[in-house]
C-alpha positions as MATLAB code, in Angstrom:
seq = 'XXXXXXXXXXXXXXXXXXXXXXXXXXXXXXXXXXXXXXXXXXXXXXXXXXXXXXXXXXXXXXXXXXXXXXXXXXXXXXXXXXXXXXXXXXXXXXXXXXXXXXXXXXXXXXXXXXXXXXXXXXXXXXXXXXXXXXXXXXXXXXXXXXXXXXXXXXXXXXXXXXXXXXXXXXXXXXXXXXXXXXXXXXXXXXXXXXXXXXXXXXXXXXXXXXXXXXXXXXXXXXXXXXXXXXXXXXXXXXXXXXXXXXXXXXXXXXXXXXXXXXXXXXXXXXXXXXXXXXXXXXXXXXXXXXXXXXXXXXXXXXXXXXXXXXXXXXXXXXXXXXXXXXXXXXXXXXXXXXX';
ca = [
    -146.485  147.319   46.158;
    -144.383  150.319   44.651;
    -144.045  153.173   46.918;
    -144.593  156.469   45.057;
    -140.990  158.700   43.921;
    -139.967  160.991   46.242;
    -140.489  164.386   45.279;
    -137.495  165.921   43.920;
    -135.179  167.931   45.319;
    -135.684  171.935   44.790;
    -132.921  173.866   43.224;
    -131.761  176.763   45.384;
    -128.613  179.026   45.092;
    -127.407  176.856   48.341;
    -127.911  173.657   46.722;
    -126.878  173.919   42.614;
    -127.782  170.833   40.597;
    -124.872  168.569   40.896;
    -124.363  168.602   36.658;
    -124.219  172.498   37.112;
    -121.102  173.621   35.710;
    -118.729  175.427   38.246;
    -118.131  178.903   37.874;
    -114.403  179.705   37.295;
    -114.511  182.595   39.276;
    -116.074  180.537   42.439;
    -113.622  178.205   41.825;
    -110.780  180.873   41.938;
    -112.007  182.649   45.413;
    -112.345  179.532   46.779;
    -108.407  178.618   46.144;
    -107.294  181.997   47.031;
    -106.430  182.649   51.045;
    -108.074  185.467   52.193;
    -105.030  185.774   54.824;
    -102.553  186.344   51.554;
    -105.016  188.986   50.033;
    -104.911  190.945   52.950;
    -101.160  191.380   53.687;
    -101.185  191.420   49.914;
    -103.387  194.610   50.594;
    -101.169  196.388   53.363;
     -98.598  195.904   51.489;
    -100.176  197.707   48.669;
    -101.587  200.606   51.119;
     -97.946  200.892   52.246;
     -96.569  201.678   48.855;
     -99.067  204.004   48.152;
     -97.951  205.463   52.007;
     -94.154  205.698   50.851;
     -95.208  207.300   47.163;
     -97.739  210.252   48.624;
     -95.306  211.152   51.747;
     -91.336  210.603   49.795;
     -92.842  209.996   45.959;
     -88.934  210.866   44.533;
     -87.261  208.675   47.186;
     -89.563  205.797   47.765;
     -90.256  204.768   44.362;
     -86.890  205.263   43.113;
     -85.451  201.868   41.549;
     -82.441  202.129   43.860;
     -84.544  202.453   47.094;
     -86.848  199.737   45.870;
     -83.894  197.346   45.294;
     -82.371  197.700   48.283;
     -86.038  197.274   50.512;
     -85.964  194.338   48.447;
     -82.057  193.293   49.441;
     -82.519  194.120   52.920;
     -85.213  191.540   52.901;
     -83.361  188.938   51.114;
     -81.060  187.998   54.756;
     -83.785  188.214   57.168;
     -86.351  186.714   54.519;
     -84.472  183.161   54.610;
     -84.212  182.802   58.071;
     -88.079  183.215   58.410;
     -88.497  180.650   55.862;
     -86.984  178.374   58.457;
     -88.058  180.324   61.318;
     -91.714  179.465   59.547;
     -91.182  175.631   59.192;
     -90.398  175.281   62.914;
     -93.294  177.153   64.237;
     -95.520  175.365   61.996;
     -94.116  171.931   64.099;
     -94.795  173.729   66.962;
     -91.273  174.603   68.356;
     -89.224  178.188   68.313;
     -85.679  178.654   67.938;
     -84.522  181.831   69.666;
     -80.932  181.693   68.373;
     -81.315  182.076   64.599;
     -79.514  185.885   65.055;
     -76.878  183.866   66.960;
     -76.180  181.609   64.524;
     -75.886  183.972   61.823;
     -73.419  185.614   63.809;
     -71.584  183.263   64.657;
     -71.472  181.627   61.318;
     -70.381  185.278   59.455;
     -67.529  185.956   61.896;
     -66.240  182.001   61.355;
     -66.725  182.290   57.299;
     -64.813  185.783   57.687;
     -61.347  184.542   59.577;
     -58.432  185.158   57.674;
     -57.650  181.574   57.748;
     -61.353  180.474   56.020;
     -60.617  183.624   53.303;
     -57.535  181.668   52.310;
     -60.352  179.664   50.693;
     -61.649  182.084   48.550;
     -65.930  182.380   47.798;
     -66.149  178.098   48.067;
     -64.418  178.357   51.671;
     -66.715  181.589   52.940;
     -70.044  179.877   51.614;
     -69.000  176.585   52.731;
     -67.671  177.818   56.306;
     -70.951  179.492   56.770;
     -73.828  177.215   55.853;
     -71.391  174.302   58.091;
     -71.766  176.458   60.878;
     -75.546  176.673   60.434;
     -76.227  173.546   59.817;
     -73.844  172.687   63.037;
     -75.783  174.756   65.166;
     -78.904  173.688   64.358;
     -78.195  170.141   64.635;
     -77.109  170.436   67.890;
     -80.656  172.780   68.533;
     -82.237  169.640   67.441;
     -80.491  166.631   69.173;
     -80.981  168.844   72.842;
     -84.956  169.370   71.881;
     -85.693  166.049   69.963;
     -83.434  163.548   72.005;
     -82.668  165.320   74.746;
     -86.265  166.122   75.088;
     -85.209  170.052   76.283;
     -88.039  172.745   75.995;
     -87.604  174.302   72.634;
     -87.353  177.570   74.015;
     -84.437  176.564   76.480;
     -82.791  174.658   74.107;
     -82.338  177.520   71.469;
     -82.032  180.562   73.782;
     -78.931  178.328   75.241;
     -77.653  178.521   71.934;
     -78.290  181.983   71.619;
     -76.132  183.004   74.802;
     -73.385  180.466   73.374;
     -73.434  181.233   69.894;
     -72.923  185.529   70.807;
     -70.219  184.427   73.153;
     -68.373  182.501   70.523;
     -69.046  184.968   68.171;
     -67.426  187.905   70.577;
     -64.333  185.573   71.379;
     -63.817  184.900   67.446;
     -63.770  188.714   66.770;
     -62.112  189.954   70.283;
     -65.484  192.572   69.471;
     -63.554  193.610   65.961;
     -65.050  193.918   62.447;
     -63.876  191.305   60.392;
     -63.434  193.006   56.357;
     -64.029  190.552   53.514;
     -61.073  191.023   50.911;
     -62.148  188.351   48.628;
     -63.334  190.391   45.570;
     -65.612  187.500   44.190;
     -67.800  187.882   47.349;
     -67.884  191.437   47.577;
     -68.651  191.430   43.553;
     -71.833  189.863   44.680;
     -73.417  193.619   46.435;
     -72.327  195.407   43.464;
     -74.637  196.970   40.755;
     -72.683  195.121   38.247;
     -73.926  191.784   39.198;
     -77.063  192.656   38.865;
     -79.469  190.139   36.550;
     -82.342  192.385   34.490;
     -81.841  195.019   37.568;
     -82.302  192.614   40.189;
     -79.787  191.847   43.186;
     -78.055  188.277   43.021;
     -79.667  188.543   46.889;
     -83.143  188.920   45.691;
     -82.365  186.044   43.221;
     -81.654  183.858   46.206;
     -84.035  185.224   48.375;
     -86.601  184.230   45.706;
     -84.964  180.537   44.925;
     -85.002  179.786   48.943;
     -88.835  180.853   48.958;
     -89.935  178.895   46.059;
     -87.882  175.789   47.421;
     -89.387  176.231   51.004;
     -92.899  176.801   49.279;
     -92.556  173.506   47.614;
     -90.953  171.883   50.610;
     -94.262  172.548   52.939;
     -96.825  171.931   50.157;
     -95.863  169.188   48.056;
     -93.286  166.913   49.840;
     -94.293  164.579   52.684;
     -91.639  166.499   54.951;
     -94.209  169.513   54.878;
     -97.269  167.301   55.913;
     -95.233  165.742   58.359;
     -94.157  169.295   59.513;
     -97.656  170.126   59.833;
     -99.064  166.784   61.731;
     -96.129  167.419   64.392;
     -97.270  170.622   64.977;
    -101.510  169.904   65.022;
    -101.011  166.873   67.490;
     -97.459  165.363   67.897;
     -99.003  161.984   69.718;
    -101.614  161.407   66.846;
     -98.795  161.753   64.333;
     -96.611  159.580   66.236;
     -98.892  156.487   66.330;
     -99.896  157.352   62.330;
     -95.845  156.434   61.878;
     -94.472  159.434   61.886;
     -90.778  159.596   63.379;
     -91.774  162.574   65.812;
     -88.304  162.937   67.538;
     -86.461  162.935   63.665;
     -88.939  165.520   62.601;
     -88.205  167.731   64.899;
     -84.638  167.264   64.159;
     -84.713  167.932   60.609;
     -86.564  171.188   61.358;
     -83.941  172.428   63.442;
     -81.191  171.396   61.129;
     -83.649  173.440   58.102;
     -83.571  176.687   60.252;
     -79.739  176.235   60.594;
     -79.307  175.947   57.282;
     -81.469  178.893   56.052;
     -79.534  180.791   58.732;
     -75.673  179.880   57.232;
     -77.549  180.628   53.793;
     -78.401  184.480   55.852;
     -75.351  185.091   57.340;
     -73.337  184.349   53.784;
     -75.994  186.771   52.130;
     -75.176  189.360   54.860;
     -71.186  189.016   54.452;
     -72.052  190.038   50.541;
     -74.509  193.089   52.119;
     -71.960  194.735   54.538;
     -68.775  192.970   53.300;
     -67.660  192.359   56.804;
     -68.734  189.716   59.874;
     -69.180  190.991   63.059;
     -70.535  189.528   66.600;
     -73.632  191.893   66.166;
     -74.550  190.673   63.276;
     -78.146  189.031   63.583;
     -79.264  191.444   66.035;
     -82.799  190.809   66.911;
     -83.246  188.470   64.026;
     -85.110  185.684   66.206;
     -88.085  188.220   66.491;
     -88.462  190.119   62.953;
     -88.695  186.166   62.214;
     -91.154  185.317   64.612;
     -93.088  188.438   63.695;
     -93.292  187.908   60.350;
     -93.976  184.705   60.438;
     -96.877  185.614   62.801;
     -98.339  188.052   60.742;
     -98.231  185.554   57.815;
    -101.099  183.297   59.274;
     -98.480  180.647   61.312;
     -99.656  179.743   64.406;
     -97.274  179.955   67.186;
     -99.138  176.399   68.918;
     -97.668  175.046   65.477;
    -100.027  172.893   62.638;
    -100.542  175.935   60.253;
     -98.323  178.394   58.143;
     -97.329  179.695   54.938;
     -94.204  180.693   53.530;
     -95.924  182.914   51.158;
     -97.465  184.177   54.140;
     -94.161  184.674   55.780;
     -92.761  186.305   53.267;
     -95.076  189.331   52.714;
     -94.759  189.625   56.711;
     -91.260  190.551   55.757;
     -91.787  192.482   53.068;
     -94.260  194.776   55.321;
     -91.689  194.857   58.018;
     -88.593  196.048   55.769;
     -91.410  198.637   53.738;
     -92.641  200.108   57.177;
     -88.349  200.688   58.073;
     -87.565  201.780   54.732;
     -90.787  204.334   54.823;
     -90.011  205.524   58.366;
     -86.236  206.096   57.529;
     -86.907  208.046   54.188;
     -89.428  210.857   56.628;
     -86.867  210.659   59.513;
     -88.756  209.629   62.094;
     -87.462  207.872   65.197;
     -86.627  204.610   65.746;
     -88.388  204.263   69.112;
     -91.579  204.826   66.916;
     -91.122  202.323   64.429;
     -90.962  199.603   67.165;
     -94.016  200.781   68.180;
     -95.138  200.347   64.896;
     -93.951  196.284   65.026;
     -95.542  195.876   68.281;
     -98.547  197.300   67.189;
     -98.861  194.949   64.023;
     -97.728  191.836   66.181;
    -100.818  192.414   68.387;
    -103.642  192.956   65.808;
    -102.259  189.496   63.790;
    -102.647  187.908   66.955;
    -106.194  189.060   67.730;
    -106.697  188.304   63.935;
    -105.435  184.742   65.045;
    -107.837  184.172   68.240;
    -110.670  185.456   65.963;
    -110.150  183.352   62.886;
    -109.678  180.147   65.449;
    -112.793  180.939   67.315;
    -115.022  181.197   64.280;
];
């Protein structure tokens, strides 16, 4: 005996037919990250903030270019700064290592080399660093925190000795070529250009290269990834040695931007990075992050400096400013988690 057909289904706006064609629109929100629309908005509202309060100064081409070249040094090291979060660690000695690797790239002996010998000198001593971040966290099993702010007290105190607490002047004219207007490609910094080739190569590094999900399974649940194969303890040492590297890339971009290495260079570094990140949508427990995200954190860091230096205000309020920022993107954080 045939049992009667079910009745069908009724078509509601929650339930479209399944041959409906998708809007492209729908389709669109759907892909976009809410997270990036709003810092792409605050960014926005602070442009408008800069052009009503300094409109002659803040939207000048030269003031925009530099906002955008101040960003470049301190915008690669949160690209790294980014993928170690994102595994759940911290390194506290990125402004330490870029330090430490533009006072070593600016001896008179390593200028002998010329540009090849600066670059080289400095993205060595990065990479040096951070591998020896990541042998103390991943086989030495430190506390990521200890392990990096160890290298932070060693890496200024090298840095100081180097120097004897002198500046160090670049007098190779290829390098200092670099910060003039002259190399400038269709009005944009050779920086920027770097700035932008780091992003796009960290961008595809997270998102479309196992490294990036293995990055992100690390940081969600390092035991689960470990018995799906993953080599935890080389992970983590990769990372390390990618944040040293974007931080000998920094401290060669910030040689070209003050033409000189000094033992302060970097100062405070390890938090505009940790910020920014932040405020991009990484997690600081580690399993989620953006480098776009990242990126437009620094972007609304360096436009909030530039602004407040252009009307003279004080530093001490600027901070506040950070601090201020730092705790609504964490409450943003806790919200989004909890819903």
């Amino acid at each position: 005996m045939t049992q009667p057909a079910s009745p069908a289904r009724p078509v509601t706006e929650k339930s479209p037919p399944a041959d409906a064609p998708k809007s492209p629109w729908r389709s669109l929100v759907t892909r976009v990250d809410v997270r990036t629309l709003s810092l792409l908005g605050v960014l926005a509202a602070l442009v408008v903030i800069g052009g009503v309060t300094e409109p002659d100064a803040f939207l000048d081409t030269d003031n925009l270019q530099l906002v955008l070249t101040q960003a470049s040094v301190i915008g690669v090291v949160t690209v790294g700064m980014t993928f170690v979060i994102i595994s759940g660690g911290i390194d506290l000695s990125v402004g330490a290592i870029v330090a430490l690797a533009s006072v070593w790239a600016t001896t008179v002996a390593t200028q002998e080399y010329g540009f090849a010998g600066i670059l080289f000198t400095a993205v060595v001593v990065g990479l040096g660093c951070g591998l020896v971040n990541g042998l103390l966290i991943a086989y030495g099993r430190m506390v990521p925190f200890i392990a990096t702010l160890a290298m932070l007290a060693s890496g200024r105190g090298l840095a100081l000795e180097i120097t004897d607490g002198k500046t160090q002047m670049v007098t190779v004219d290829s390098v200092l070529k670099l910060g003039e207007r002259d190399s400038y490609v269709l009005g944009i910094p050779p920086l920027v250009m770097v700035f932008a080739a780091v992003t796009v190569v960290g961008w595809l590094l997270l998102n479309r290269t196992t490294f990036g999900r293995r990055s992100v399974a690390v940081g969600g649940n390092a035991e689960a990834a470990r018995l799906a194969g993953i080599d935890v303890r080389r992970q983590r040492l990769y990372l390390y040695l990618l944040s040293g590297l974007c931080c000998g890339i920094a401290a060669f971009l910030l040689i070209v931007l003050a033409g000189s290495g000094q033992n302060t260079n970097g100062n405070l570094y390890e938090l505009d990075a940790i910020a920014a990140a932040i405020i991009g949508g990484t997690l600081l427990s580690g399993g989620r992050g953006t480098i776009t995200g990242s990126v437009l954190g620094v972007l609304i860091f360096i436009t909030i400096q530039n602004i407040f230096a252009l009307n003279n205000l004080e530093t001490a309020v600027q901070q506040i400013a950070k601090g201020a920022i730092i705790v609504a993107a964490v409450l943003v954080q806790r919200r989004t988690a909890t819903t």
